[in-house]
C-alpha positions as CSV (number, residue, x, y, z in Angstrom):
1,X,0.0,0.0,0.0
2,X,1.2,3.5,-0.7
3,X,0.5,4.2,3.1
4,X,3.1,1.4,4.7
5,X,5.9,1.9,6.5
6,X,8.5,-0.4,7.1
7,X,8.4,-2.6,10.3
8,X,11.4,-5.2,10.1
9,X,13.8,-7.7,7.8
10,X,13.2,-11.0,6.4
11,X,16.5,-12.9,7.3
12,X,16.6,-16.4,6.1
13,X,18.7,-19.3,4.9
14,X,17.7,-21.5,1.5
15,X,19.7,-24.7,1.2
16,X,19.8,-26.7,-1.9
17,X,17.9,-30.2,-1.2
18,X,17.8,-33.4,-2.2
19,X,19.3,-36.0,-4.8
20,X,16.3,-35.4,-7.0
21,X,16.3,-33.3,-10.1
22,X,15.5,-30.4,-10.4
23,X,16.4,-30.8,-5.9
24,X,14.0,-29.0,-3.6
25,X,15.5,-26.5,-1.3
26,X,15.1,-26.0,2.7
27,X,14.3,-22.6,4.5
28,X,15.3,-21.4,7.6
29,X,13.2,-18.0,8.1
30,X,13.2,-15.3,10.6
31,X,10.8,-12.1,10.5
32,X,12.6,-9.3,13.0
33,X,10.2,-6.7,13.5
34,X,12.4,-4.1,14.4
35,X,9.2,-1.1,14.1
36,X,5.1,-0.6,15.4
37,X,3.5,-2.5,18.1
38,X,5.5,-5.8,17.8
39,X,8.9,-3.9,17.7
40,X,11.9,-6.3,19.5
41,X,10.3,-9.6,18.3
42,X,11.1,-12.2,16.1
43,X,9.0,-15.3,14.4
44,X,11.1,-18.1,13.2
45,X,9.9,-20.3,10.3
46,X,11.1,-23.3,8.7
47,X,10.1,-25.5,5.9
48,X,10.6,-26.6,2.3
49,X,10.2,-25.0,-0.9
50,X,8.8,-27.5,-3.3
51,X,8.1,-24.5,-5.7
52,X,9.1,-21.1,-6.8
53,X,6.4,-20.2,-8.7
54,X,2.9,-21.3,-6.4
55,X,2.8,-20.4,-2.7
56,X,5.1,-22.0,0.1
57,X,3.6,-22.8,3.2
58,X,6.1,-23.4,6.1
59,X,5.7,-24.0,10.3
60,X,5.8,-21.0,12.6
61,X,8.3,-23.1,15.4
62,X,9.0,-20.3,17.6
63,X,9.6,-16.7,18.6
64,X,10.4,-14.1,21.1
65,X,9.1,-11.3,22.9
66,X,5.6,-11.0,21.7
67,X,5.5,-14.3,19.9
68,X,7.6,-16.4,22.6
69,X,6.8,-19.8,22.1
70,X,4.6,-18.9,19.0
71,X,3.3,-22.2,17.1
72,X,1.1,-21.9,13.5
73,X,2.2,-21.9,9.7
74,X,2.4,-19.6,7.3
75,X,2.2,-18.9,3.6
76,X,3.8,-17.3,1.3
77,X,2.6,-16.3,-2.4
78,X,3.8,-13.9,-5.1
79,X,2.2,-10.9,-5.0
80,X,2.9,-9.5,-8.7
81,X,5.3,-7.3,-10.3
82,X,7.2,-4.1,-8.1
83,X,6.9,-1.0,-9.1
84,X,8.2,2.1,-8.1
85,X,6.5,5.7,-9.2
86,X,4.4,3.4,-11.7
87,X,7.2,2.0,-13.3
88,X,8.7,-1.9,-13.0
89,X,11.4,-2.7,-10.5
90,X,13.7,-4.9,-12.4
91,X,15.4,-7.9,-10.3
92,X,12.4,-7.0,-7.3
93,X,9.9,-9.9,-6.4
94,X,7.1,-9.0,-4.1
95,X,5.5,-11.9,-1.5
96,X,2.6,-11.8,0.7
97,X,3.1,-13.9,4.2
98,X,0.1,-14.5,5.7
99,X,0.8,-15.5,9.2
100,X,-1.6,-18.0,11.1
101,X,-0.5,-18.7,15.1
102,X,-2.2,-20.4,17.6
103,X,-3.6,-18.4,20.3
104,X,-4.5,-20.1,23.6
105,X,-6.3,-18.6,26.2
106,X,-5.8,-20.1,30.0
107,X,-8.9,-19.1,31.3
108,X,-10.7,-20.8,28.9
109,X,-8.4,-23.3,28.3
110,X,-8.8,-23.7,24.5
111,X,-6.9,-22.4,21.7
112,X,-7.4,-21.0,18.3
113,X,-5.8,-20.3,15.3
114,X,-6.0,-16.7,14.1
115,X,-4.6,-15.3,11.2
116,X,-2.4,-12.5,13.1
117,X,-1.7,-10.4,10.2
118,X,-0.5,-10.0,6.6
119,X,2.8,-8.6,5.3
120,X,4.1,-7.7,2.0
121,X,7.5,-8.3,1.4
122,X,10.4,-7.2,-1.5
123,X,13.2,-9.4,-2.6
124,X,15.9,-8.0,-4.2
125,X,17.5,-10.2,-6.4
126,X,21.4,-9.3,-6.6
C-alpha cells in the first residue's frame, strides 16, 4: 500500500535439497520486527520450498518477545510485479506472508488459530 511503512527484515537461509532433479531447497526464516507494536520480536519459520512459482507454506516453530513460544504456519505467495513511481522494478519480487498462530487462552483453556496479520515483502535479487 502506498501508506506502509516499514516494520522489520526477512532474514533467512535457503539450502539446496535433495538427490532429485530439479532438488527442492530448505528454509530457515526469521521475521525481526524491528518497528510498530511488535517492535523487539522475532517469528522463526522453517520448511521446504517445493516450488518457486505457487505459494510456500512453512511452520511457525517459535519466537520471542511478543510471539515467545509462538506455534502456527504460514504462507507465502507472489504478489505480482514491483513498481516504483508506476514503473517496474527490475530484479524485485514481491510476496505476501500470511501469518496464522495459535492463540490459547488459560482461562478458557482452549486455543485457536488466528490469522495475526498479513505482510508484504520485497526481494531483491542481486
Amino acid at each position: 500500500a502506498g501508506n506502509s511503512s516499514l516494520v522489520g527484515r526477512y532474514q533467512g537461509l535457503f539450502v539446496s535439497a535433495g538427490l532429485v532433479s530439479p532438488p527442492g531447497a530448505q528454509s530457515a526464516i526469521n521475521l525481526v520486527f524491528t518497528a510498530g507494536e511488535h517492535r523487539g520480536s522475532t517469528l522463526a519459520m522453517l520448511g521446504p520450498m517445493l516450488s518457486f512459482t505457487s505459494a510456500i507454506e512453512r511452520a511457525v516453530v517459535g519466537g520471542t518477545g511478543a510471539f515467545r513460544m509462538a506455534r502456527g504456519y504460514c504462507v507465502m505467495t507472489p504478489a505480482g510485479s514491483p513498481t516504483l513511481r508506476g514503473r517496474p522494478v527490475p530484479g524485485h519480487v514481491p510476496c505476501l506472508i500470511d501469518v496464522c498462530l495459535l492463540v490459547c487462552v488459560r482461562t478458557v483453556l482452549s486455543c485457536t488459530l488466528v490469522n495475526i496479520f498479513s505482510i508484504i515483502l520485497v526481494f531483491k535479487c542481486s
